[in-house]
N, C-alpha and C positions, 0 to 999 in steps of 0.2 A: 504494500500500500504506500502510495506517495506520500508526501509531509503535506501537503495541501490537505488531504483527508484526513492528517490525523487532529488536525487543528479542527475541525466538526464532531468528529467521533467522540471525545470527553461530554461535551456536551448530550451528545443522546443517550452519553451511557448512561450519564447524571439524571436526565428526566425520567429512564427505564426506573428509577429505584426509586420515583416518588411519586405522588399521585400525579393523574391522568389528570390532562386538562376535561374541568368540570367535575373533579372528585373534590376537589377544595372546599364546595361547599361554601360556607360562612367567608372562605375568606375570598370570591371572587364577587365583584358588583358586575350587576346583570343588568344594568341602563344604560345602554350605549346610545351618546348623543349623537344623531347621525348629521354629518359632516359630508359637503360636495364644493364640487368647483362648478361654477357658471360663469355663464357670459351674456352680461347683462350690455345697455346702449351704453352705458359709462365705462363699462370695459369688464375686467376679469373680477369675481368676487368670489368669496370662499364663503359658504355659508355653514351652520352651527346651529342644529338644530330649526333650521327656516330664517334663521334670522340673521346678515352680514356680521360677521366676523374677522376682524382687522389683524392678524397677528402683532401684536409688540409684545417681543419675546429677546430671552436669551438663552444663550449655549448652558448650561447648568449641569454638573455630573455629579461634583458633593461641594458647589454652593450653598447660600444662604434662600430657600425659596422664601422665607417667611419674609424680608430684603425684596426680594422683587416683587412680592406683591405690593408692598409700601412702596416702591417707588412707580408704580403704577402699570408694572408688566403685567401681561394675561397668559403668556404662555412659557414654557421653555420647551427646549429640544436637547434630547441625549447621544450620548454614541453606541450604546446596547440598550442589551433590552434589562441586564444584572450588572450592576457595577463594583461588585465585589464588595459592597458594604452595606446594600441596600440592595431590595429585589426589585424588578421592575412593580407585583405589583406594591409595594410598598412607595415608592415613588407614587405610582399613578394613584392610590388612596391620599398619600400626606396632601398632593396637589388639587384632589379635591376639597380637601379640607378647608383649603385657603382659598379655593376660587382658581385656579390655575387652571388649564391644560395642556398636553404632554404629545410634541412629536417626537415617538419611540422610536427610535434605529433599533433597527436590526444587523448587527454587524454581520458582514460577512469577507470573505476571503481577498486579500490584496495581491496583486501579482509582486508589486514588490518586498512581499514578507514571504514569497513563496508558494504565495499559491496558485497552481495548475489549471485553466480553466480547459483544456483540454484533455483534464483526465475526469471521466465523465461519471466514474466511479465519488471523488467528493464531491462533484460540482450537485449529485444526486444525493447527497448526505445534507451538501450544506442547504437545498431545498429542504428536505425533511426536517431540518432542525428551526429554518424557519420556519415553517407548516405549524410547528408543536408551540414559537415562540407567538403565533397571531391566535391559534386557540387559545393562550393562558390570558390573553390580553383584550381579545378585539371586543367584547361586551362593557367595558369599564366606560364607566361615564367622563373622565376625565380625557380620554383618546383621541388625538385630535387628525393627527396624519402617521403615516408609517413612511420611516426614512427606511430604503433599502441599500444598505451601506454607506458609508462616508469616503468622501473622494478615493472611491476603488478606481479611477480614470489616474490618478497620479503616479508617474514615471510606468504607464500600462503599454504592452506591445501589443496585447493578444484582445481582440474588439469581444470577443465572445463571452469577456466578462458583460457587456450590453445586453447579449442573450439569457445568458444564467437573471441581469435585473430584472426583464422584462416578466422572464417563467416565475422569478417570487412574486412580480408583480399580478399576473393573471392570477395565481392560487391564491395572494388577498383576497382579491375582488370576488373567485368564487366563493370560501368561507367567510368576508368580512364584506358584504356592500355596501358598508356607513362610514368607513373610514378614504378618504383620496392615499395614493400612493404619489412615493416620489424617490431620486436620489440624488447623495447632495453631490455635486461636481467641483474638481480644483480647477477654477477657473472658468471660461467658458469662450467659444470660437467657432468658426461655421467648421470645423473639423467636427468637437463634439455633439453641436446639433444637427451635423447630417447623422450621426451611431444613432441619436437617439431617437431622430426620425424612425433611418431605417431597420433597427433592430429593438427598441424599448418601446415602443409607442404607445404598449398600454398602462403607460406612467398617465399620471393625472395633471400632472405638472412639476420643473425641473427647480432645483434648488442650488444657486450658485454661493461661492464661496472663493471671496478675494479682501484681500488686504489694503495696500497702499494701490493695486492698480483699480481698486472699484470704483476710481471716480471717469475709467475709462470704460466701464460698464457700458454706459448705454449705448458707443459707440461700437462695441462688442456684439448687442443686442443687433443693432440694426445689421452689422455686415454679415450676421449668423442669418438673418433674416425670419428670428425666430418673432412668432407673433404670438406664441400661447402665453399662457401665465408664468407666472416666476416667484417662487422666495430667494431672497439673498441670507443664506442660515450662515455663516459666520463672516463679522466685518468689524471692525475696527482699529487697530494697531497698524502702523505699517508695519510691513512682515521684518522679521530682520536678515531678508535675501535682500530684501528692497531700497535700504538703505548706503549711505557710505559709511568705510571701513579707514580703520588706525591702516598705517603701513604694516601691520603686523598681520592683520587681518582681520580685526577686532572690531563689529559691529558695532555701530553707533547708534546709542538708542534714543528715543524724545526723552525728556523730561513728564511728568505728569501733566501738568500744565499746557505743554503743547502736543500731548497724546487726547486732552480733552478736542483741544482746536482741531485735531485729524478726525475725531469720530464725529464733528459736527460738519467737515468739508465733507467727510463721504457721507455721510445722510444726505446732504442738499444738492450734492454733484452725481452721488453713485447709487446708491440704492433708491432712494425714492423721486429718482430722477424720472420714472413710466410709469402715472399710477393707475394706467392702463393696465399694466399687464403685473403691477407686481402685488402680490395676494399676502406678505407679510416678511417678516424679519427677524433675524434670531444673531443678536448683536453679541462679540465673543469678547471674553470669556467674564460668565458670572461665578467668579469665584479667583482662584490664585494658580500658580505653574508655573515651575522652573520649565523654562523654554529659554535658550539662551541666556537667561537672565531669572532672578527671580517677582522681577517686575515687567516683563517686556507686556505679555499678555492678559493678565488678570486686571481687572477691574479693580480685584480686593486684594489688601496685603496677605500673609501667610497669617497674620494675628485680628484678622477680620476688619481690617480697618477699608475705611471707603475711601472711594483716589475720587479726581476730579472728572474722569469718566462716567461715573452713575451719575455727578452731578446732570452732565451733558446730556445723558441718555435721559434721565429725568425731564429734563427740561424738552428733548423731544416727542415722549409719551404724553405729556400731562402740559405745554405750554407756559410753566411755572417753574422755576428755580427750588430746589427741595429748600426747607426751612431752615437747615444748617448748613454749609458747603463748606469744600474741602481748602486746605491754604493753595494760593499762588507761589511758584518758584520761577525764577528768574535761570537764566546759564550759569551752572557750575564750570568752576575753572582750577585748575591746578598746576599751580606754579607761571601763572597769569597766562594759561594756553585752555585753549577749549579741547574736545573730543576732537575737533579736524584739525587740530596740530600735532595730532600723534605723540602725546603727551610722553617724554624716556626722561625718566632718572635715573640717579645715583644710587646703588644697595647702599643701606645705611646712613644717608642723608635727609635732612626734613627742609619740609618745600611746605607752603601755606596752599589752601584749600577755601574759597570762599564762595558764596551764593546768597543773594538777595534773596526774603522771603516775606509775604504779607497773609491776611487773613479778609476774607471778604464780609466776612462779622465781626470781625477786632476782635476775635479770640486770644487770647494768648497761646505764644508756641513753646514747643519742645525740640530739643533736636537728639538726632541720633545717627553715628557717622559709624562707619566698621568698610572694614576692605576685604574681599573675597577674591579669591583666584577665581582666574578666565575660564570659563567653559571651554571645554577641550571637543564637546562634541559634535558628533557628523550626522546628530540624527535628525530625519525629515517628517516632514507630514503630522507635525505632532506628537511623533513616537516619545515614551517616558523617556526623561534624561535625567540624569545624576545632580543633587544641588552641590556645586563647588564650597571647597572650605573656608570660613571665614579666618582671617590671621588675625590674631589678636592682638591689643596693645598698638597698633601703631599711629592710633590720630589721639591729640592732647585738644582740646576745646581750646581756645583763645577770645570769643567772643562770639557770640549769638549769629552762627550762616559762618565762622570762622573758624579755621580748628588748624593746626600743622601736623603733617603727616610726613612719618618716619618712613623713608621706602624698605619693603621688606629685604633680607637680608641673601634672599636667595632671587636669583638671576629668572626671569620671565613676565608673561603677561596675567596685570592684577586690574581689579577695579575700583573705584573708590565710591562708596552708599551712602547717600543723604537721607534720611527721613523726615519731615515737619509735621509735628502731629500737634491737632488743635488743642486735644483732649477732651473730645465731644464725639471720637469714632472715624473722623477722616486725617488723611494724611496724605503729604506732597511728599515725591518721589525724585530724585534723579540720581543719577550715576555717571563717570568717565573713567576710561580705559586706560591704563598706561603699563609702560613696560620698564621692568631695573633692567638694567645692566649688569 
């Protein structure tokens, strides 16, 4: 048996040993709101029960949902259907609780993790195992679409994974006809929307996923010549491929402050640039993730604090600025050079470290500075990565945004970490790259 199949087979052994979808009893809800896609004279709408249904949502796996309700979300979107801490239905009940609903992925098999779409032996397993994951699921009243893998198009050779989407697609529709189908795509181009013409077409509607180029989206849309409906399920950060780089090769990332200003260009430039065709939006990430950084993509810090992003995203759900908002930071600098001057010290030298900061309610601030080794890693598409070690001792406080910093003592590339925290739950972020000698 290939590696591709074995990566399905745990799971079906797993569900052989426990009750049958519909043995649960007490613990499955059996009110499933039914949910479609139309096309109305205004253009594309998803409806909920009979009534338009807007998606403002985010990416959420072990986020704060009780947080996105208050900040005026209605939905989020997962990447399984079990996330190893929580079960889906345990997700799909807490989210009723709050008033939520939940587009479930269905993970399935990546070419670039290995898996075979030509060997017809798992591509028939990993059916089955979705079969088994829309029985446990598709009656919950919280249920709002079924994601059929998350960008399986990424660095793919083989189109047949379009075929395998299409076949979990049709078996939804036969077991499930209240919930729409979809899959989310890295990226999107008249390559991908001819596959999904001509090999997926009984998706319901496609769901794109871009970073810093989603403010080139709509001009994407039009040269695809796609006219059906759309979600944009993850957006906000530029990615950190997208950015420039230290001469060492050390990505350079926004500050909090102007990662807000990037998720308010691609809201007004990129995602809700056709609101023709586009049925809703799952803005990334509600919650925290070392992804190059332990700030690059979360929303929230590791200690649950809120950045200037929910402000932003706040303020495009609900047309009001949340009650409290997070501080402003200005450009960190180190040794009077910014990230684009490829910041190199001396091992065992100290160099000053400075950055403006304010509060948009005159809160009082905190600060809190520590320096981490460089991500060493090659991994893509979101794959988990390692949090680098923080080195301790080497910044001394000097004054409030000022501090000196001792270069470590061993030769490579390090970071230097700002925090501002109000002490009301948010905090300003930024960071620069530098390399000892």
């Amino acid at each position: 048996m290939k590696r591709a199949c074995a990566l399905i087979i745990p799971s079906l052994l797993l569900m052989a040993c426990g009750p049958l979808p519909g043995e649960a009893g007490e613990h499955l809800a059996s009110a499933a709101i039914p949910v479609e896609v139309v096309q109305t004279d205004e253009g594309y709408r998803l409806l909920r029960g009979g009534e338009p249904y807007t998606v403002n949502g985010a990416g959420l796996e072990f986020g704060d949902m009780e947080a996105l309700a208050a900040h005026g979300g209605n939905s989020f979107r997962t990447w399984r259907t079990d996330n190893g801490r929580m079960t889906g239905q345990e997700v799909l009940d807490r989210a009723h609780e709050l008033g939520l609903t939940v587009s479930m992925c269905i993970e399935i098999g990546r070419e670039r993790h290995g898996f075979d779409y030509d060997d017809e032996t798992a591509v028939s397993a990993q059916l089955e195992y979705a079969r088994q994951e829309v029985l446990k699921y598709k009656d919950h009243p919280a249920l709002l679409t079924w994601f059929i893998g998350n960008e399986a198009n990424l660095r793919f050779t083989n189109p047949k994974v379009f075929d395998a989407i299409n076949e979990i697609s049709v078996m939804i529709h036969e077991l499930d006809g209240q919930h729409p189908t979809t899959t989310a795509l890295a990226g999107f181009n008249p390559e991908l929307a001819g596959l999904i013409r001509e090999r997926a077409p009984d998706l319901d509607f496609i769901s794109i996923q871009m970073y810093g180029d989603i403010v080139n989206l709509p001009r994407y849309i039009e040269a695809s010549e796609w006219n059906g409906p759309y979600m944009v399920t993850e957006w906000g950060a530029i990615g950190h491929w997208e950015v420039g780089k230290t001469t060492w090769g050390a990505p350079i990332e926004q500050n909090s402050t102007q990662k807000a200003e990037t998720y308010q260009r691609a809201w007004k430039t990129g995602v809700g640039a056709k609101p023709k065709q586009l049925i809703g939006s799952y803005v990334f990430l509600w919650g925290q993730k070392q992804e190059r950084t332990p700030t690059w993509y979360g929303m929230f810090l590791e200690d649950g604090s809120e950045t200037a992003a929910i402000d932003m995203v706040h303020y495009i759900w609900n047309g009001e600025w949340p009650a409290n908002r997070s501080p402003e930071v200005g450009v960190l600098q180190l040794d009077g050079q910014r990230a684009a001057d490829s910041v190199t010290l001396e091992a065992g030298k100290s160099y000053e470290a400075a950055i403006q900061a304010s509060d948009p309610d005159g809160d009082s601030l905190e600060w809190q500075w520590e320096v981490m080794h460089e991500s060493r890693s090659d991994k893509d598409g979101g794959d988990r990565e390692y949090v680098p070690e923080i080195v301790p001792g080497r910044v001394t406080s000097k004054a409030p945004g000022e501090v000196v910093l001792t270069a470590p003592a061993g030769p490579g590339p390090y970071r230097l970490f700002v925090y501002v925290r109000d002490g009301k739950g948010n905090t300003a972020h930024a960071n620069i790259p530098f390399l000892v000698n």
